[in-house]
N, C-alpha and C positions, 0 to 999 in steps of 0.2 A: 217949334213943334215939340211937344211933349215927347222926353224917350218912353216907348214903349214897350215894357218888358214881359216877356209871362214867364208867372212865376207858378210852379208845381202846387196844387190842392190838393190837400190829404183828407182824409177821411176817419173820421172815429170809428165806423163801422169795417170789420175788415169784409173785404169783398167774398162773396158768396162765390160757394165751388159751383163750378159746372158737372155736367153729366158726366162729361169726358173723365172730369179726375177721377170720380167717383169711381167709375169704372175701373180707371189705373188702380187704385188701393185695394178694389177687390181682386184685382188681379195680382198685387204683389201679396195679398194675405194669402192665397193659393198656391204660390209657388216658395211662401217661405212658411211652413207652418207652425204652429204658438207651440212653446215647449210645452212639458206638462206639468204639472201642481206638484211639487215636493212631498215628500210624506211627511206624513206629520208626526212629531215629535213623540208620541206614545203611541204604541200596536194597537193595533183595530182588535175588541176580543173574538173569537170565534164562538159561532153559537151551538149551542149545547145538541152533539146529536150521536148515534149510535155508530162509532165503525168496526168495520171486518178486518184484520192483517191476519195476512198466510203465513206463517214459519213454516223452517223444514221439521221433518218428524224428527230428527235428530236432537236438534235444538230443544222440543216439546218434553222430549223426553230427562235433557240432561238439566232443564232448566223447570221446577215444576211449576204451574201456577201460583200464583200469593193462595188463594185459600187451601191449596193443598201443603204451601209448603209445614206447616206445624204437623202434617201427618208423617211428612218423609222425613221430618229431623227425627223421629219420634222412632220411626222405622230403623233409620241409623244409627241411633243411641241403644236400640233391641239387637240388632248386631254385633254392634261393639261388646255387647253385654254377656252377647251369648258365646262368644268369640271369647272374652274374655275367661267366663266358666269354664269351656274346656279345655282352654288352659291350662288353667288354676288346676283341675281334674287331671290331666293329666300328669302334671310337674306331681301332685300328690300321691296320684297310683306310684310313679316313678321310685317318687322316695321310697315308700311304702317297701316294694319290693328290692331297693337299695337295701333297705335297713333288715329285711327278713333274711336277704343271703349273706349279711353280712352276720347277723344274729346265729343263724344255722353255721357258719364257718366256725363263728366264734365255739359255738357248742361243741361242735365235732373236737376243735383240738381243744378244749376244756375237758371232754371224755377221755380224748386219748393220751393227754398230760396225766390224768387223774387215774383212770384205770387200765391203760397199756395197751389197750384192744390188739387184740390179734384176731387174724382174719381165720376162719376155720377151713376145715381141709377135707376130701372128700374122693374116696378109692373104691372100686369096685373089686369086690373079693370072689365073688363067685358071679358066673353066667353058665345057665342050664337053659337048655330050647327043648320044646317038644311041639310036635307038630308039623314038623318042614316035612313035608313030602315032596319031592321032587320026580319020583316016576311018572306021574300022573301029568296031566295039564288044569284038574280042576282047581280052584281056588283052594285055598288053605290057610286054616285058624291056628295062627303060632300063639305058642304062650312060653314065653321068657321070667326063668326064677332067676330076678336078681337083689344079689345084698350090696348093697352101699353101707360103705364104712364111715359114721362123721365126727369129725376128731374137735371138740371145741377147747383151742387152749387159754382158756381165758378164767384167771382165777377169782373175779369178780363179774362175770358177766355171768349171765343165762342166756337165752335160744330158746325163742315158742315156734313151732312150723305149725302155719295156722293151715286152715280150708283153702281148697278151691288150687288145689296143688295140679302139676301134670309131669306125668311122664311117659317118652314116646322113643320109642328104637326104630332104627334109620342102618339101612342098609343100598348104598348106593343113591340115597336120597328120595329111597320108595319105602315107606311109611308100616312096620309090620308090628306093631302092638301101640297101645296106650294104656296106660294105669296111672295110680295117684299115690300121693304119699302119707303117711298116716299122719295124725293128728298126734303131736307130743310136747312135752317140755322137756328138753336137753339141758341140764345142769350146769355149773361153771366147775370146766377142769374135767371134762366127761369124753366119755369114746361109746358113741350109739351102732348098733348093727342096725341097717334099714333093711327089711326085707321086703321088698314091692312085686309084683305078678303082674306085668306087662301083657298084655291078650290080643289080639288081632283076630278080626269074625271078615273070612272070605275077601281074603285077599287075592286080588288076581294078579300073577306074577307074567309078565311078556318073555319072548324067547331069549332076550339081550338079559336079563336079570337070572333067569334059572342059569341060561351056559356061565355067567360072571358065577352065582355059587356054585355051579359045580367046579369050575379049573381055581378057583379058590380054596375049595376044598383036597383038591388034590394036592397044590402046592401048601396044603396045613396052615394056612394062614386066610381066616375070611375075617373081614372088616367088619363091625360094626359098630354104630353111632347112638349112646344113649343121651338125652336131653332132658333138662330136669328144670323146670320152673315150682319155686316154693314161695309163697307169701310168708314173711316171719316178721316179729318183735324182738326186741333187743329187753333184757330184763336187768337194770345197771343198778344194784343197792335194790331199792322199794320204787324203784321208779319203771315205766316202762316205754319204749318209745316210738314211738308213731311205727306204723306197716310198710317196709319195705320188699322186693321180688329178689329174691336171689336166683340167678340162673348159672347151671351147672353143664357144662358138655363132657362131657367121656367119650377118647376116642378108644373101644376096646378091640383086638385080633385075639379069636379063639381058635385052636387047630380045628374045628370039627362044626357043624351047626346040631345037635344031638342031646339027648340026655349028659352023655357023658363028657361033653364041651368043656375046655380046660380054656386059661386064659393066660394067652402066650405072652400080650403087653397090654399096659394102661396106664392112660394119661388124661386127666382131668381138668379142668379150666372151670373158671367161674368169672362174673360179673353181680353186680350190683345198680338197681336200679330205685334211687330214695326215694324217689316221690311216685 
């Protein structure tokens, strides 16, 4: 009896899935799902379209836009420019007036190297009042004859006392005449007598001012205060030089306020003002 064997048959064809699997694979695509697609090797371009960004106002302002900015370098080079001019303008005034007082210094002791300058000198010789009445309470128009003495020792100079002069007496700091001074040329090495008429029109004097001159008067000694502003040139060789204010104070005491007013002391002061 033949041995009989069975032996396994294979098939070229592989065997067809059933439903069942089918279902299995869709069921594991579901619970494990497909990665995604890689990007690809060069950027996607964006396409062409119009956007909005908000900055803060701060930013707009410190940052200009491109089409303005050739305005605001333009702006800030007109700055810097004008920044720069005055400057320039002022460093120039600076010098300027550097160099003029230095100039004027130099002048003044070239003058007084050269011709010696001395300062003139200025005394009051006489004071005569009329007009003070004092019975009364009405106002009263004083008029004061006084002579100024002015002594120029200067053997190359001259003295012009120009226009627009003043003179004003002061008693107690309440104001009783004004007058002016003549118009002259005072020589070099000269002693001028000034004779000026100080006037006062309705003055009204308070009670604190009449009792101060009368117990002044009693004690023979009343105060008063003459003031003297004069515009002059200097006249040096053939040359003459710019207008300067001489101001003059006089502090004079006379025994009496009267015609017959003598002058018990005096004392004169002066200043100078060049420009």
């Amino acid at each position: 009896m033949a041995d009989q064997r069975v032996h396994p048959t294979t098939s070229d064809t592989p065997p067809s899935s059933s439903p069942s699997s089918a279902d299995a694979s869709s069921k594991q695509s579901s619970e494990h799902p497909k990665p995604p697609n890689p990007p690809p090797s060069k950027p996607v371009p964006i396409p062409q379209a119009t956007y909005v960004f908000q900055l803060p106002r701060e930013q707009i302002f410190r940052y200009p836009p491109p089409e303005n900015a050739k305005k605001f370098e333009a702006l800030t080079r007109r700055r810097k420019s004008r920044r720069s001019c005055c400057r320039r303008c002022c460093c120039v005034t600076l010098c300027l007036l550097f160099f003029l007082i230095v100039a004027a210094a130099a002048s003044a002791g070239v003058l007084y190297l050269v011709f010696r300058f001395k300062s003139p000198k200025y005394t009051v010789t006489d004071f005569a009042i009329e007009g003070m009445d004092l019975t009364s309470s009405s106002p009263i128009s004083p008029v004061f004859n006084v002579t100024i003495r002015a002594d120029n020792p200067n053997r190359k100079v001259g003295i012009y006392y120009l226009k627009d002069s003043a003179v004003s007496v002061f008693f107690n700091d309440v104001k009783f005449s004004d007058g002016v001074l003549p118009v002259f040329y005072q020589p070099k090495k000269n002693t001028t007598m000034i004779q000026i008429t100080p006037t006062g029109s309705n003055v009204v004097l308070g009670a604190a001012v009449r009792t101060a001159l009368s117990n002044e008067q009693n004690l023979g000694t009343v105060p008063f205060v003459v003031r003297l502003k004069a515009p002059m040139k200097l006249k040096v060789g053939s040359v003459n030089t710019w207008k300067f204010t001489v101001k003059v104070k006089c502090d004079i005491v006379t025994n009496t306020f009267d015609e017959k007013a003598k002058i018990v002391s005096t004392k004169c002061d002066y200043s100078v003002k060049l420009w």
